[in-house]
C-alpha positions as CSV (number, residue, x, y, z in Angstrom):
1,X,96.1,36.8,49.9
2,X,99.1,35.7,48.2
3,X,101.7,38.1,46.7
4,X,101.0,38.3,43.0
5,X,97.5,38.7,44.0
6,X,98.4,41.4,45.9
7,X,100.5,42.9,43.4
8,X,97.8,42.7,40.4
9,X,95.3,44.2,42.4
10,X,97.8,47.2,43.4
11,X,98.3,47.2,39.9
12,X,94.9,47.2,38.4
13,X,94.4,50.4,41.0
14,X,97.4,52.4,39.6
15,X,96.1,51.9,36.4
16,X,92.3,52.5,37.0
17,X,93.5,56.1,39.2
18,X,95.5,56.7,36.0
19,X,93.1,56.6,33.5
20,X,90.5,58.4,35.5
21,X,93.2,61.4,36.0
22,X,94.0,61.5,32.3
23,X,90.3,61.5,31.4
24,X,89.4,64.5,33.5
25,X,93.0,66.1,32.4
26,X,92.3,65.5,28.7
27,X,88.0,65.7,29.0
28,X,86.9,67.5,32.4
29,X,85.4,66.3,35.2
30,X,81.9,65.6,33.9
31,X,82.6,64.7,30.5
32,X,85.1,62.0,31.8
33,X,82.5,61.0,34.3
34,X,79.9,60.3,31.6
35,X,82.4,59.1,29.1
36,X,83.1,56.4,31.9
37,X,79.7,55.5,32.7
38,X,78.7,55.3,28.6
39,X,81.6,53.0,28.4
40,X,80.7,50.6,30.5
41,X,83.8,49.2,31.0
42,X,86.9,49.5,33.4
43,X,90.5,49.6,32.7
44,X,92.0,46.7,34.3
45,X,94.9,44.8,32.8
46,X,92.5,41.7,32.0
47,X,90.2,44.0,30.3
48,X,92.9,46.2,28.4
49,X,91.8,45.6,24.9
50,X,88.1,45.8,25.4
51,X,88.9,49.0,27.2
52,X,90.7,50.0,24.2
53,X,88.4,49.0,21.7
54,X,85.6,50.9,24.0
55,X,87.5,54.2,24.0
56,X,87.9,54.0,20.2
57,X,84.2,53.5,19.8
58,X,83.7,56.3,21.5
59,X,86.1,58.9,20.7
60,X,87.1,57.5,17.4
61,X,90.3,58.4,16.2
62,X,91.2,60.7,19.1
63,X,91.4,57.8,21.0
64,X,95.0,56.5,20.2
65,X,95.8,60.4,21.5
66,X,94.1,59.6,24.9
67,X,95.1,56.0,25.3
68,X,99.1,56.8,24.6
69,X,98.7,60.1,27.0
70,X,97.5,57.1,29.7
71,X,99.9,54.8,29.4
72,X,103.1,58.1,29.4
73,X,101.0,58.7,33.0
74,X,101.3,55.3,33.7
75,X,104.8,54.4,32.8
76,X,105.8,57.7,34.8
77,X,104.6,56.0,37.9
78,X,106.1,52.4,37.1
79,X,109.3,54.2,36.4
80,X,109.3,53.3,32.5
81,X,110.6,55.6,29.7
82,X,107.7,55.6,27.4
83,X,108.9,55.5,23.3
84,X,105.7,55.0,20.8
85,X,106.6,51.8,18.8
86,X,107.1,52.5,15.0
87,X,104.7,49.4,14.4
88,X,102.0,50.6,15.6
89,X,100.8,51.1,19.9
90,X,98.6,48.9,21.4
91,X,96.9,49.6,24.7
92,X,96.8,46.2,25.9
93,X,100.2,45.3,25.3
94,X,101.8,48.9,26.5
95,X,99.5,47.9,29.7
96,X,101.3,44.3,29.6
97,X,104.7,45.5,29.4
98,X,103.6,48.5,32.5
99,X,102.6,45.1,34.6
100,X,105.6,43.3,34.1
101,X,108.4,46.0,34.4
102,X,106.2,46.7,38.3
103,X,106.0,43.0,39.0
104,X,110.3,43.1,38.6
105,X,110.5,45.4,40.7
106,X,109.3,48.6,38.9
107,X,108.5,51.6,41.5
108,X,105.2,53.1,42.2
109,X,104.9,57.2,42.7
């Protein structure tokens, strides 16, 4: 397998095992459980913004609460400082920018 490959994969894990941990934190167990299953989707970073656009769907509003909450988690890990954009947060591209910053050399905890 080559190296990015690799590395995407590890990737796509940290952030899977990160959203699942700030669904139970933010949810419960159960309710995170079923939220997941009623998705019907996975967090992965070729899937970000249908992931997104499932969580709002589902918890509405409270979503963007939940999705910046995952990506804080997530940037932790990378070794990011997380600062909400004034134009506006997007999943997908907070998700992006996690990927590249751990593809330079970002650390993993």
């Amino acid at each position: 397998m080559a190296a990015g490959v690799s590395l995407a994969k590890d990737f796509d894990e940290l952030l899977e095992e990160t959203v699942e941990t700030t669904l139970k934190q933010v949810l419960g167990e159960k309710p995170a459980e079923a939220l997941a299953y009623h998705m019907k989707v996975r967090a992965s970073v070729p899937r970000a913004k249908a992931y997104a656009d499932a969580l709002d769907r589902t918890l509405g509003t409270g979503s963007r609460v939940v999705e910046k909450l995952m990506v804080k988690s997530l940037y932790v890990k990378v070794g990011m400082k997380f600062e909400d954009p004034i134009g506006g947060f997007s999943f997908e591209q907070a998700v992006l920018r996690a990927q590249e910053f751990m593809s330079k050399g970002g650390r993993r905890r």
